[in-house]
C-alpha positions in Angstrom: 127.5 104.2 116.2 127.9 107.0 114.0 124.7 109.5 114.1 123.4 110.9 110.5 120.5 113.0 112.0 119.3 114.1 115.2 116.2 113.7 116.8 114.0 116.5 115.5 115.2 115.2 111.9 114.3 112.2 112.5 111.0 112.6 114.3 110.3 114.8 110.5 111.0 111.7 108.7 109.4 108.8 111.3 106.1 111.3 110.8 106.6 110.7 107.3 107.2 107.2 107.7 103.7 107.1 109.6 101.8 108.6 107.3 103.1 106.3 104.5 102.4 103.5 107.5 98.4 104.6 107.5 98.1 105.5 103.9 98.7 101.9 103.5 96.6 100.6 105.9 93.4 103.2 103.6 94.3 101.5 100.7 93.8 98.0 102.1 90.5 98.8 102.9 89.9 100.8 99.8 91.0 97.4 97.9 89.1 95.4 99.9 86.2 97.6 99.2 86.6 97.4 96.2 87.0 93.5 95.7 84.0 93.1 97.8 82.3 95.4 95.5 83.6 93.8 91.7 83.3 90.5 93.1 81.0 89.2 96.1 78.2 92.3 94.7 79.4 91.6 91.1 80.6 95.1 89.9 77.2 96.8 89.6 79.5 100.0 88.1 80.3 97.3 85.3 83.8 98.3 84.7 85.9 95.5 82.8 88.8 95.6 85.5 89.9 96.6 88.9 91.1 100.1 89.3 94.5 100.0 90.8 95.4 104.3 90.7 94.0 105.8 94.1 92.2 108.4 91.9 90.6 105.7 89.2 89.7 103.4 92.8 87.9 106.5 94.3 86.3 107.1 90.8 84.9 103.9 90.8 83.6 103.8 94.2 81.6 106.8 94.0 79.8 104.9 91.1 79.8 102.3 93.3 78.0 103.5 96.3 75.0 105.1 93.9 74.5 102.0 92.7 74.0 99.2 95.5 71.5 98.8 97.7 72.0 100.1 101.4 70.2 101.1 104.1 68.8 105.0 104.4 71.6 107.7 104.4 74.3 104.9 104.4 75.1 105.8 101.0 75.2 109.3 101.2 77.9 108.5 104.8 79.9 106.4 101.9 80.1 109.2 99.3 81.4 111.8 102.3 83.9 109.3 102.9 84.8 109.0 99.7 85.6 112.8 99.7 87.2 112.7 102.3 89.1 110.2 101.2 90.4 112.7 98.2 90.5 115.7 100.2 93.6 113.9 102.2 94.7 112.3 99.2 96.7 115.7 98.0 98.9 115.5 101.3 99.9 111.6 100.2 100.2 112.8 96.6 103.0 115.5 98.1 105.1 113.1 100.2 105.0 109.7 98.1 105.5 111.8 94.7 106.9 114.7 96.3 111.2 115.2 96.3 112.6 117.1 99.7 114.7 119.5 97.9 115.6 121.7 100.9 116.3 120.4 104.4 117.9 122.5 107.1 119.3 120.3 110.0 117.8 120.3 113.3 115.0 122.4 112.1 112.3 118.9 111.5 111.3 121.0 108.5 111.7 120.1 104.8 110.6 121.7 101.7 109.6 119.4 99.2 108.3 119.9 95.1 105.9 117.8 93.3 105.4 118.2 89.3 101.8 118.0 88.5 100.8 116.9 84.9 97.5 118.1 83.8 97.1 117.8 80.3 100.6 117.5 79.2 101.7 120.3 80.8 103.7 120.3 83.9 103.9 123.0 86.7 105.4 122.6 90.1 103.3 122.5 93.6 106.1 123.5 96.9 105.3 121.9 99.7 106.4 122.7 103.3 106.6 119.8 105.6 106.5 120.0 109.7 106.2 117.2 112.0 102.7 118.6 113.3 101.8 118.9 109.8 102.4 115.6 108.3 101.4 113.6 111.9 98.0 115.9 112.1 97.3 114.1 108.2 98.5 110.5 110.0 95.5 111.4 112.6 93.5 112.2 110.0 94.0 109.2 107.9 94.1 107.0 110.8 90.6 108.1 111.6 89.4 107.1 108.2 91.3 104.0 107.3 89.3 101.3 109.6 86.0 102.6 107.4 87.0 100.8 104.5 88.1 97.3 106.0 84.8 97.6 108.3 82.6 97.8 105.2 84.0 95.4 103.4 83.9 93.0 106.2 79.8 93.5 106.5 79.2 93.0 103.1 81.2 89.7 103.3 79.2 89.2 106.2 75.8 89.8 105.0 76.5 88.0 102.3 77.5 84.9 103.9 74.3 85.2 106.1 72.3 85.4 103.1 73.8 82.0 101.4 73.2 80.6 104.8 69.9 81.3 104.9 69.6 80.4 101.3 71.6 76.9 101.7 68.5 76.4 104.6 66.1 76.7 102.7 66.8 74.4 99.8 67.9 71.9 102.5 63.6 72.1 103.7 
């Protein structure tokens, strides 16, 4: 078997392989959130359709989260994560959108551009990837990612209670 990289390089990209890994798993939650939200609590931000952009789906989730009914401080726990959310969103940005223009063999160290568009203009952010950078995000992320799914899964919840108990009712 011929060998392309060796082990440090590939730990570099398996950490970035990871963090793609647990960004997906956010985003399930986030959509599931979200879907939860539009449908089962029927869209109380009113928008006309799903966001599907991470930055329009955090938008609309702060809206969100002012606007439903939760138990005290549980609203304010939901807008930190929110922010959270897009604090770590700027390291995903970098790697998903980001090009590795400089990689020294062996080193597990990659420097990677991203052009940023703000208002028609472009400029250029450098980024400088490390293993124990990019798998300190994938802790970070993976700390945050169950959130969403876990939210989504009580309202679903509660809301099937709450038929339940409705469904009794008219039954008496």
């Amino acid at each position: 078997m011929v060998e392309y990289s060796n082990k440090t390089d590939e730990a570099l990209f398996a950490a970035i392989g990871r963090l793609t890994v647990s960004w997906a798993h956010l985003e399930l939650g986030l959509d599931a959130m979200i879907d939860t939200i539009f449908y089962d609590l029927e869209n109380p931000p009113k928008e006309k359709e799903l966001p599907i952009a991470l930055r329009r789906k955090l938008k609309y989730l702060r809206k969100a989260v002012k606007l439903i009914p939760m138990r005290p401080g549980d609203a304010e726990e939901y807008a930190a994560l929110i922010d959270n959310i897009a604090k770590e969103s700027d390291i995903r940005h970098d790697i998903i959108h980001g090009a590795i223009v400089e990689h020294t063999e062996g080193t597990g160290t990659a420097r990677a551009i991203r052009i940023i568009r703000e208002r028609g203009k472009f400029s250029q952010k450098e980024i400088h990837l490390t293993i124990q950078s990019v798998m300190e995000a994938v802790v970070r992320v993976n700390k945050l990612a169950p959130i969403p799914l876990n939210f989504a899964a009580l309202v679903q919840k509660a809301i099937h209670e709450q038929e339940t108990t409705q469904a009794r009712h008219s039954e008496e």
